[in-house]
C-alpha positions in Angstrom: -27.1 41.8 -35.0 -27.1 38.0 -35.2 -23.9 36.1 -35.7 -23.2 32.1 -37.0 -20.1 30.0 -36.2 -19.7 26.7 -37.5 -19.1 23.6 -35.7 -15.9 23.0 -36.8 -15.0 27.0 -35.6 -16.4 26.1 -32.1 -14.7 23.0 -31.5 -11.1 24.8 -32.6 -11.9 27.4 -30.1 -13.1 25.1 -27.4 -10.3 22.8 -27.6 -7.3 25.3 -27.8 -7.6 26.9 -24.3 -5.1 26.5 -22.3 -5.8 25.4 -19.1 -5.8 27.8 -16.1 -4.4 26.6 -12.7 -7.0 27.8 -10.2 -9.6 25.4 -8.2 -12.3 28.3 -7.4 -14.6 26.7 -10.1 -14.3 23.5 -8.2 -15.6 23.6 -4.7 -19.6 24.6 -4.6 -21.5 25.1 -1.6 -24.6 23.5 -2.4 -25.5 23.4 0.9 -25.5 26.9 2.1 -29.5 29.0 0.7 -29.6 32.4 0.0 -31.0 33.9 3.3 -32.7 37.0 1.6 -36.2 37.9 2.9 -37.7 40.2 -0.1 -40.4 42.0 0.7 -42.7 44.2 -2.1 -45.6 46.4 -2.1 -48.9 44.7 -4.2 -47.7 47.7 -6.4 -44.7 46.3 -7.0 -45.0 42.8 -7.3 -46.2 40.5 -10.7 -46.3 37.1 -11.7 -42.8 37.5 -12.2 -42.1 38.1 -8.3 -40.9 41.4 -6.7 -39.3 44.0 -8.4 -38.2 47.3 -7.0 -34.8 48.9 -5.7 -33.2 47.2 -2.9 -34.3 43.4 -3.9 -31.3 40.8 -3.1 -30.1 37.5 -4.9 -27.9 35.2 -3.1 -26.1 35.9 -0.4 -27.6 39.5 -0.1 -26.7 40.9 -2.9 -28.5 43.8 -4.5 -30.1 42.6 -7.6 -29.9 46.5 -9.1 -26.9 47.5 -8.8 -23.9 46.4 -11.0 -24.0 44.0 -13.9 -24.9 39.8 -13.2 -22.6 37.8 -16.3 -23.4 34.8 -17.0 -20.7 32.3 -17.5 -20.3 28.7 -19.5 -18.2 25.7 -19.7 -17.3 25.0 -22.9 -14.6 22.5 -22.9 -15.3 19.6 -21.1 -10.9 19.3 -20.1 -11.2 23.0 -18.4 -11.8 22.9 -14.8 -13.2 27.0 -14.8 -16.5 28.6 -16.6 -14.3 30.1 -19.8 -17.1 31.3 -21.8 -18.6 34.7 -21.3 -22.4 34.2 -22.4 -24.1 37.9 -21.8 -25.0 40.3 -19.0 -27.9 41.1 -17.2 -28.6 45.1 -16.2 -31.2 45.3 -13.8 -33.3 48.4 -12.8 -35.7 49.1 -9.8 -38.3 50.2 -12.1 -38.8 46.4 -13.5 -37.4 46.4 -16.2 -33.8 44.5 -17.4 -31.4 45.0 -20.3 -29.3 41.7 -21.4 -25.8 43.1 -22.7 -24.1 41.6 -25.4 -26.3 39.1 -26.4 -25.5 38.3 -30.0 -29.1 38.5 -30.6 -30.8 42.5 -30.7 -31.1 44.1 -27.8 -34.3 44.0 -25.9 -35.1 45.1 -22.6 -37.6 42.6 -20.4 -39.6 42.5 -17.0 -38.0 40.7 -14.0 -39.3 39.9 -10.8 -37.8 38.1 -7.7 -39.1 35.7 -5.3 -38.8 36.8 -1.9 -36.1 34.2 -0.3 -33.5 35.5 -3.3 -33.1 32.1 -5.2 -34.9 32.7 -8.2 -35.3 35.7 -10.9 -37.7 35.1 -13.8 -37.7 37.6 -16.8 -40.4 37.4 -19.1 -38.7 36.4 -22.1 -35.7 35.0 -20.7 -36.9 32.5 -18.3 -36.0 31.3 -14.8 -32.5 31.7 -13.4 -32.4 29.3 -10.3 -29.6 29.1 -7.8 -27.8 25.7 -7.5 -24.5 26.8 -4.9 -22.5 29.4 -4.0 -18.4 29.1 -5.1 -16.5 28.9 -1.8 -13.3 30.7 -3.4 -14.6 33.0 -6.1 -16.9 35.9 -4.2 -20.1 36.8 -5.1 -20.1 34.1 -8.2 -23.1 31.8 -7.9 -23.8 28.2 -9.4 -27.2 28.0 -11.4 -29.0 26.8 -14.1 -31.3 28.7 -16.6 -34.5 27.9 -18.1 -33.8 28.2 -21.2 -30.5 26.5 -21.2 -32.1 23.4 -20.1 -30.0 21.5 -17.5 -26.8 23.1 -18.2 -25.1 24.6 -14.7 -23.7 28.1 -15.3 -22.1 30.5 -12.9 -23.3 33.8 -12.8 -21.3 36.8 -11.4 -22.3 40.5 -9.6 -19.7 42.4 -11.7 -19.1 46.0 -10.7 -19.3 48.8 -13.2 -16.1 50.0 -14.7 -15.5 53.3 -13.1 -13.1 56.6 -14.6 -12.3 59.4 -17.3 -15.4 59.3 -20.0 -14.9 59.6 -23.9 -17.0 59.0 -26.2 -15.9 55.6 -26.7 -15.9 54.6 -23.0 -13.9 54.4 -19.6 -10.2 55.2 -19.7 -7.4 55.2 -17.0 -4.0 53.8 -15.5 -6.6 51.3 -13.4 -8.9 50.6 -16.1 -9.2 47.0 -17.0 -10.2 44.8 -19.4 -12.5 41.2 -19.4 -13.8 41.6 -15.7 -13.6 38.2 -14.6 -11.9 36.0 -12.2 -10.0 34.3 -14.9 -9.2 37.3 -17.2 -9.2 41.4 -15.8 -6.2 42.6 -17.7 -4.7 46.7 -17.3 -5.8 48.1 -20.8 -2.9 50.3 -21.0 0.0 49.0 -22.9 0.8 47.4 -25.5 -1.9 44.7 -26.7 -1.3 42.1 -30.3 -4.7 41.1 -31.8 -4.0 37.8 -34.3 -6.4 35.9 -36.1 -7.1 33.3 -33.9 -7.1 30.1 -36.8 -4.3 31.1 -38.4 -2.2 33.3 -36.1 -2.0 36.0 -38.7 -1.6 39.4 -37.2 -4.6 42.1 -37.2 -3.3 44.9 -35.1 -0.7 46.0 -32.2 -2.6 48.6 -30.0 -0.5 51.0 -27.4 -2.6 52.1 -25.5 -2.0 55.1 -23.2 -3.2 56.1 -19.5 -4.5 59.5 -20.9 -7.2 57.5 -23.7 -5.2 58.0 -26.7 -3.7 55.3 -29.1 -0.5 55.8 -29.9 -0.6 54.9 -33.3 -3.4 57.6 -33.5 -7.1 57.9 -32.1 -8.6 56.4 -28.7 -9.7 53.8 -27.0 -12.2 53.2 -24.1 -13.7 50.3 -22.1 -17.6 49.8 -21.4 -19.0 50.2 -18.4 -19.6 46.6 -17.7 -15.7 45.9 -18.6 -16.4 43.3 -21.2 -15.6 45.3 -24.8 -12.3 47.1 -25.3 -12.8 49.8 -28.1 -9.8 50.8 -30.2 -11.3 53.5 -32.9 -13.3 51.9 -34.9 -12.5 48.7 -33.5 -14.7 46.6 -30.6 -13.1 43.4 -28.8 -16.2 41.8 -27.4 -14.9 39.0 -24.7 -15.9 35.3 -25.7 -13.3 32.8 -23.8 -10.7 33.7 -21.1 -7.4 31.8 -21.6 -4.3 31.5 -20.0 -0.9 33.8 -20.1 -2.6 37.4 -20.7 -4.6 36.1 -23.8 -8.7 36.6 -24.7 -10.6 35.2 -27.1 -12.8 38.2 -28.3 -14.7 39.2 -31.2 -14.9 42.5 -33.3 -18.7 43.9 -32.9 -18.1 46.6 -35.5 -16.4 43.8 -38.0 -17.2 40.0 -38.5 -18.2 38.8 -35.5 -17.9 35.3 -37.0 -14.2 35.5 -37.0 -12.5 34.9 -33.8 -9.4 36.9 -33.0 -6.9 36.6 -29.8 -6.1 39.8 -27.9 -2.6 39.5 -26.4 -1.3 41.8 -23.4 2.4 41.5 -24.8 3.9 44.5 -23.2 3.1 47.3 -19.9 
């Protein structure tokens, strides 16, 4: 599915955040190199670089396991990455998935180069480290091919973990947004407004046992980034302050931004 906003929708959403007062987007260790010494069989290795189970990024991190995000700024007065861009999922066989790209889904061919500072996919480009974050763990500092020059930080997000239904993960500790700036507790009570106008959409209770308590269920994906209320699904686009998410409905309009507020335990 593809999706269009216009420029004057992106600006109202970039310039309306409110800011968020934490400094772990601030200090970068540039200075520090990922220390990784990847090593492949001929078998397992491409123009791409190594691929294979086991392969570390950073500051030896395992490159398949868990979900990498990818983060922007978007708001040149915000001192944190507020924009959630998409996921990678990698695999030991070679291949990748990108998650929630609002382009189709495809799935590529990575490789690694064997000091950990660079993964290159074949349709994605190049993502190159640039610094680690001193405060924000396992969050790097690095720039994408084909994003140009832009610095964004990428993140080694675990997988959401609980009770299955068929919409996703559910329980007391499942949370919501999965990110330094924004990992809300699902259950309770949550107010989803249209985010130009303030109108309201929906109030969501959600339960610890998956049900909704104004009927149905609700579940969380395993990479913790969409929230689905029956036939609803809150993608994350921009963490705010004061409980709040900028997300957008996957199974509706995705060009219409809407606010999900946790207003209530």
């Amino acid at each position: 599915m593809k999706y269009t906003i216009s420029l004057a929708l992106i600006l109202l959403l970039f310039s309306a955040c409110e800011p968020i007062e934490e400094e772990s987007d601030i200090t970068v260790d540039t200075a520090y190199t990922p220390n990784a010494v990847n090593t492949c069989n001929l078998s397992e290795e491409t123009t791409l670089g190594c691929f294979g189970s086991g392969l570390e990024f950073g500051d030896n991190e395992k490159l398949d396991e868990g979900y990498w995000s990818l983060y922007a700024k978007r708001d040149t007065n915000l001192v944190y990455y507020n924009t959630y861009l998409f996921s990678y999922q990698f695999s030991g066989n070679g291949y990748a998935q990108t998650l929630n790209k609002p382009q189709n889904y495809y799935v590529l061919s990575w490789g690694i180069d064997r000091d950990g500072s660079k993964i290159t996919t074949d349709l994605e480009g190049t993502i190159t480290y640039v610094g680690i974050f001193d405060s924000d763990p396992s969050c790097y500092k690095v720039k994408l091919s084909t994003f140009g020059n832009e610095e964004l930080k990428m993140c080694h997000d675990k997988r959401v973990d609980g009770l299955k239904n068929s919409l996703g993960y559910y329980a007391k500790e499942i949370t919501f947004g999965n990110y330094t700036y924004g990992d809300y507790s699902v259950v309770g009570t949550w107010k989803v407004t249209n985010y130009d106008d303030g109108s309201t959409v929906a109030t969501h209770m959600l339960d610890a046992n998956g049900s909704v308590k104004e009927g149905g269920i609700w579940g969380v994906s395993e990479d913790g980034k969409v929230l689905h209320v029956n036939e609803a699904s809150y993608l994350v686009n921009q963490y705010l302050d004061n409980n709040c998410l900028i997300c957008f409905n996957t199974n509706g309009s995705r060009t219409t931004p809407l606010k999900l507020c946790k207003v209530a335990p």
